[in-house]
TORBAVO-280969 format. One record per atom (N, C-alpha, C): atom name; x, y, z; residue number from 1. Coordinates in nm, 3 decimals. Example, Ala and Ser with C-alpha at 12.3 -4.5 7.8 and 13.67 -1.06 7.14 Angstrom:
2
R,N,1.319,-0.569,0.780,1
R,CA,1.230,-0.450,0.780,1
R,C,1.320,-0.330,0.780,1
R,N,1.285,-0.225,0.708,2
R,CA,1.367,-0.106,0.714,2
R,C,1.290,0.003,0.787,2
***
This chain:
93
R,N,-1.450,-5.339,27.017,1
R,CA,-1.590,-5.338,27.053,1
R,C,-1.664,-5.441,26.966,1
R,N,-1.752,-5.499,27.006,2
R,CA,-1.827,-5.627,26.959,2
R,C,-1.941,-5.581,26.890,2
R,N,-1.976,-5.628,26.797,3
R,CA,-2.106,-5.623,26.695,3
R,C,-2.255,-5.648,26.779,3
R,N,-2.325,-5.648,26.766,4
R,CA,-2.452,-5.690,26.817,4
R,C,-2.470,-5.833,26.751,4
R,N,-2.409,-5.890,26.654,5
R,CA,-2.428,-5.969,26.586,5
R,C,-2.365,-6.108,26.686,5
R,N,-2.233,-6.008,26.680,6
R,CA,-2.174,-6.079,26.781,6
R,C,-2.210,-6.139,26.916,6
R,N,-2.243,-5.996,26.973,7
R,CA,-2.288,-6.022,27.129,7
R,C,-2.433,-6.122,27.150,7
R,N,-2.530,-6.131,27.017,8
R,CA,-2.632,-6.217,27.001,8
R,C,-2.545,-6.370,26.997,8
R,N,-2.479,-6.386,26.952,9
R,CA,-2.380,-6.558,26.871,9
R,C,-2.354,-6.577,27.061,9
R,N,-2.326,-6.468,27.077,10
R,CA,-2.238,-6.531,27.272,10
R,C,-2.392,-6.583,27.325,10
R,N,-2.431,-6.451,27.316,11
R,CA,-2.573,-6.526,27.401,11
R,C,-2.634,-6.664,27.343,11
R,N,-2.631,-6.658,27.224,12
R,CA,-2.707,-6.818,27.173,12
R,C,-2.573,-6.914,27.227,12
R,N,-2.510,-6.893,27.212,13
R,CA,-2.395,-6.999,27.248,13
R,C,-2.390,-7.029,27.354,13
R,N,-2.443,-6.955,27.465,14
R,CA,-2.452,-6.977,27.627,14
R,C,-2.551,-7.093,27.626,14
R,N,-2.666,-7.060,27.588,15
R,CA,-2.806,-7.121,27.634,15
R,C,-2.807,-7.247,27.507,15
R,N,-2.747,-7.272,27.400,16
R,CA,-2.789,-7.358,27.383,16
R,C,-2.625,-7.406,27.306,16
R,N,-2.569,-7.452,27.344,17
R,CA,-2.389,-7.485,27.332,17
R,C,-2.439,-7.595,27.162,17
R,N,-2.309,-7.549,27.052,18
R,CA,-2.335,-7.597,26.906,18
R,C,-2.281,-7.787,26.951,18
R,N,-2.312,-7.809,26.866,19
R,CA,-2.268,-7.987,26.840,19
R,C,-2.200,-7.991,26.798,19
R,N,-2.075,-8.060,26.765,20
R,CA,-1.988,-8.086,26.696,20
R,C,-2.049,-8.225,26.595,20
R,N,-2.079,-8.199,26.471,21
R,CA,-2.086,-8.323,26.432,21
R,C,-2.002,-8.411,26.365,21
R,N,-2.006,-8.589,26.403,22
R,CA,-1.902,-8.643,26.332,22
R,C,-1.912,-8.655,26.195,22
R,N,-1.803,-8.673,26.103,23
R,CA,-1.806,-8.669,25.970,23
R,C,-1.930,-8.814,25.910,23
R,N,-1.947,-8.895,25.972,24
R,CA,-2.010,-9.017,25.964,24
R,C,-2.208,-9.006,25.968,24
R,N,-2.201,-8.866,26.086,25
R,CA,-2.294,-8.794,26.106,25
R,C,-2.357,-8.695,25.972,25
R,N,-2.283,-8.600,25.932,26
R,CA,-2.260,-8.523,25.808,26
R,C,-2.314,-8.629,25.671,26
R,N,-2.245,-8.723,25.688,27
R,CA,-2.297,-8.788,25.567,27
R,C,-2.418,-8.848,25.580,27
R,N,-2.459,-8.863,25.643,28
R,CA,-2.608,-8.924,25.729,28
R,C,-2.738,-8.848,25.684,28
R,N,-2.710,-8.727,25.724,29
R,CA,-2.780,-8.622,25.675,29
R,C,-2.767,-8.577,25.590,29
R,N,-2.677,-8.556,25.480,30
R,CA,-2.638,-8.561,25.359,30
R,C,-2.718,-8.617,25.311,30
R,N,-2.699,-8.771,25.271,31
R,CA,-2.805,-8.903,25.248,31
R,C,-2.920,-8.852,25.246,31
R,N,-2.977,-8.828,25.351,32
R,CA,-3.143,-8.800,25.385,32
R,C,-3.163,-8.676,25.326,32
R,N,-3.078,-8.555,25.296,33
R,CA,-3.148,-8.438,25.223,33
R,C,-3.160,-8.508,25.069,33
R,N,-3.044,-8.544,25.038,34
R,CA,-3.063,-8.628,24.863,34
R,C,-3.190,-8.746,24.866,34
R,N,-3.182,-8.817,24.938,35
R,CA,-3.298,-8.918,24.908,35
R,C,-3.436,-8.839,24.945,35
R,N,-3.430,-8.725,25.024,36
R,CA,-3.603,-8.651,25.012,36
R,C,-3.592,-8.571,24.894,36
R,N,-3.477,-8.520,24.881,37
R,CA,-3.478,-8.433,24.733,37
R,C,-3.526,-8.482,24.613,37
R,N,-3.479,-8.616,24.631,38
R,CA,-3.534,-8.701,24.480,38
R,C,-3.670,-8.721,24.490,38
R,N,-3.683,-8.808,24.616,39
R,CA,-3.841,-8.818,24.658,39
R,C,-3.922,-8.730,24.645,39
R,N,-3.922,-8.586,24.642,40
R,CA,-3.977,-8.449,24.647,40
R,C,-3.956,-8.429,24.490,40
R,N,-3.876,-8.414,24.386,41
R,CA,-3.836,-8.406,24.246,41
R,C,-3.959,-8.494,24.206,41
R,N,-3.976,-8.664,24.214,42
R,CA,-4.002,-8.750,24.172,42
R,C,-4.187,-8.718,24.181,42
R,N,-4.223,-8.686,24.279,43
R,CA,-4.385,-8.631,24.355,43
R,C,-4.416,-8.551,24.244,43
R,N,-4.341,-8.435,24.226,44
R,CA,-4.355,-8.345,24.144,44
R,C,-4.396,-8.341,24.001,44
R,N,-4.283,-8.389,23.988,45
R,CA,-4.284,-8.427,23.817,45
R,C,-4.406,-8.531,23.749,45
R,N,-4.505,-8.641,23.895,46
R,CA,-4.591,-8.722,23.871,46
R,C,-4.734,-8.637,23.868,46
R,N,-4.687,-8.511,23.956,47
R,CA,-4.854,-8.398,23.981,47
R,C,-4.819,-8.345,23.898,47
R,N,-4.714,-8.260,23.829,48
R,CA,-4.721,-8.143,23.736,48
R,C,-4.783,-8.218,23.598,48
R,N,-4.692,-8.353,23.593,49
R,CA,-4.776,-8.392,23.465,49
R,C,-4.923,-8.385,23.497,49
R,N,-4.961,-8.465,23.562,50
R,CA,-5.124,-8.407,23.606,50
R,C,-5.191,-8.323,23.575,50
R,N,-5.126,-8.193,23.630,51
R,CA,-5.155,-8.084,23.643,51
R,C,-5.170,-8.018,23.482,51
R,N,-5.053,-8.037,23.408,52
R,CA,-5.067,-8.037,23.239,52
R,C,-5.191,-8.087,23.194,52
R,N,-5.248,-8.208,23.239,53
R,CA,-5.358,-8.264,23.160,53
R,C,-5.464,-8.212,23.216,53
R,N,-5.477,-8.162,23.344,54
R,CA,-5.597,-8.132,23.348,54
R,C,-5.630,-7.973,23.276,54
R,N,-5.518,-7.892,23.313,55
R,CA,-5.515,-7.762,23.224,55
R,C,-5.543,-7.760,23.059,55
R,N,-5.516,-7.849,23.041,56
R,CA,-5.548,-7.871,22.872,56
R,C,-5.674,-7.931,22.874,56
R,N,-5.687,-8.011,22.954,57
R,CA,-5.895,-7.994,22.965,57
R,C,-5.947,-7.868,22.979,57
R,N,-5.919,-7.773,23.084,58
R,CA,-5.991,-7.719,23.098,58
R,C,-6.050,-7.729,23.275,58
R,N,-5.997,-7.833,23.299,59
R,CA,-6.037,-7.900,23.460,59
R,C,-5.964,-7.783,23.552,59
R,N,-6.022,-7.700,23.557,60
R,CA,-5.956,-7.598,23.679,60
R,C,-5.971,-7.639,23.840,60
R,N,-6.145,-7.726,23.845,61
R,CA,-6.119,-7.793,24.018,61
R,C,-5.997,-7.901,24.026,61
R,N,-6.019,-7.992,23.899,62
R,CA,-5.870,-8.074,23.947,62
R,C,-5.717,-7.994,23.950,62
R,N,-5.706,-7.883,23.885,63
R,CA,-5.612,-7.827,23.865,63
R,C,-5.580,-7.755,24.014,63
R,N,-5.666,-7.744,24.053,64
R,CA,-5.669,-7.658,24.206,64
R,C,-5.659,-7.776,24.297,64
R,N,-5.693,-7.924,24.281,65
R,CA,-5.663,-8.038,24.390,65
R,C,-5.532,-8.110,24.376,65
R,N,-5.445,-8.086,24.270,66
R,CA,-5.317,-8.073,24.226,66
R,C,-5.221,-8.009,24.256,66
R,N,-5.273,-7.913,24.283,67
R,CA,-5.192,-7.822,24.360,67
R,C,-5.178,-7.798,24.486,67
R,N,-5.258,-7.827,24.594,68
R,CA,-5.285,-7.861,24.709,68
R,C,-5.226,-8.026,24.728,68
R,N,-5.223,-8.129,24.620,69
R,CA,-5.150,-8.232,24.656,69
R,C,-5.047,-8.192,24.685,69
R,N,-4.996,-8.138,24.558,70
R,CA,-4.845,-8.145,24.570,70
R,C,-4.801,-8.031,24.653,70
R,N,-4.875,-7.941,24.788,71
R,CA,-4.813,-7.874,24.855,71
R,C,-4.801,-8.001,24.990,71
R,N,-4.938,-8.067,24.980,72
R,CA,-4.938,-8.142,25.107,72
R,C,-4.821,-8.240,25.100,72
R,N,-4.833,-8.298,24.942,73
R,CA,-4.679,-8.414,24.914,73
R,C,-4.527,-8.322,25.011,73
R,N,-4.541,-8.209,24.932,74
R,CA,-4.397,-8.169,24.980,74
R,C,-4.370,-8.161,25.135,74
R,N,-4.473,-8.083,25.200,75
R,CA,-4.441,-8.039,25.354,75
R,C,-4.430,-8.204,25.412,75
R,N,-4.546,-8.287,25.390,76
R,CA,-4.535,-8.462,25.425,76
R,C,-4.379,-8.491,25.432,76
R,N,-4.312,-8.468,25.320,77
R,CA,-4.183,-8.542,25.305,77
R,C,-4.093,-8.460,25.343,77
R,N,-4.095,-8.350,25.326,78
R,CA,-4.002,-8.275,25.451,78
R,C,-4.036,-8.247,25.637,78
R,N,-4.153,-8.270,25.655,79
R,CA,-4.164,-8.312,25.801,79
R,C,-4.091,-8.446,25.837,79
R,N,-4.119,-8.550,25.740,80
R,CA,-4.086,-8.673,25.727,80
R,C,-3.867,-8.670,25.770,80
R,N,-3.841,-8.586,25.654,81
R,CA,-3.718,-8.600,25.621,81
R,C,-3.688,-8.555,25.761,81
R,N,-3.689,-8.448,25.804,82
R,CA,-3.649,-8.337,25.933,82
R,C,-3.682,-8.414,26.049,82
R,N,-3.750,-8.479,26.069,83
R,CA,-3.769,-8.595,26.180,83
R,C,-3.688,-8.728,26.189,83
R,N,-3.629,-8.794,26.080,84
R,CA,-3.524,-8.871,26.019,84
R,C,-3.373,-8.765,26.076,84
R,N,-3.369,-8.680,26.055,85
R,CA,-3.283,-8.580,26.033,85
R,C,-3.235,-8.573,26.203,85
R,N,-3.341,-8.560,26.279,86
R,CA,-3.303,-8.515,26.437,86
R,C,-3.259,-8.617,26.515,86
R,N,-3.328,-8.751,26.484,87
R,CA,-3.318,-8.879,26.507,87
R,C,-3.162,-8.907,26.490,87
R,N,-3.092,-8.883,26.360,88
R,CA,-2.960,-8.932,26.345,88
R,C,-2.887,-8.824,26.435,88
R,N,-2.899,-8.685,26.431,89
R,CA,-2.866,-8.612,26.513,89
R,C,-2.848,-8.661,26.650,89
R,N,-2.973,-8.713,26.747,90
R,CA,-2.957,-8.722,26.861,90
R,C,-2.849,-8.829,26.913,90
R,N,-2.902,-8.931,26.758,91
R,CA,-2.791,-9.074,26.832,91
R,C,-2.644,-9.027,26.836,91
R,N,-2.625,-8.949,26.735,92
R,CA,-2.492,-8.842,26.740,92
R,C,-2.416,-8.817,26.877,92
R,N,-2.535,-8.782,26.896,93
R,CA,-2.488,-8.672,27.062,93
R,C,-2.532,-8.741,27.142,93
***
């Protein structure tokens, strides 16, 4: 007797059949998670210092527009990355 877990995997597997990706593919995307990872590391480490100096002022509005950068930096470069990402995907397939 089959799991529900299971019988869900058949049904997704009907309606939307997996990709096989090539190894050439794999590294592609590989690439692009490391080069946004750094890019995303690198954002960070330029606002948090920021973020240090203004806290040691005392600057709580900049401290609060610092933090809202660096949410907008991150989602930017992972929309960015994930769109890079589907692109190599499609030429894939």
């Amino acid at each position: 007797m089959k799991s529900a877990y299971e019988l869900a995997m058949e049904r997704l597997s009907k309606g939307a059949p997996t990709v096989k990706l090539s190894d050439r593919t794999k590294k592609e995307l590989a690439e692009l998670d490391s080069v946004y990872s750094a890019k995303i590391a690198e954002r960070e480490l330029l606002v948090k210092d920021e973020m240090t100096k203004a806290a040691a002022k005392g600057d709580l509005e900049a401290l609060e527009q610092l933090e809202k950068q660096l949410i907008s930096n991150r989602k930017s470069l992972e929309a960015e990355k994930e769109e890079k990402k589907e692109k190599v995907r499609q030429s894939a397939g």
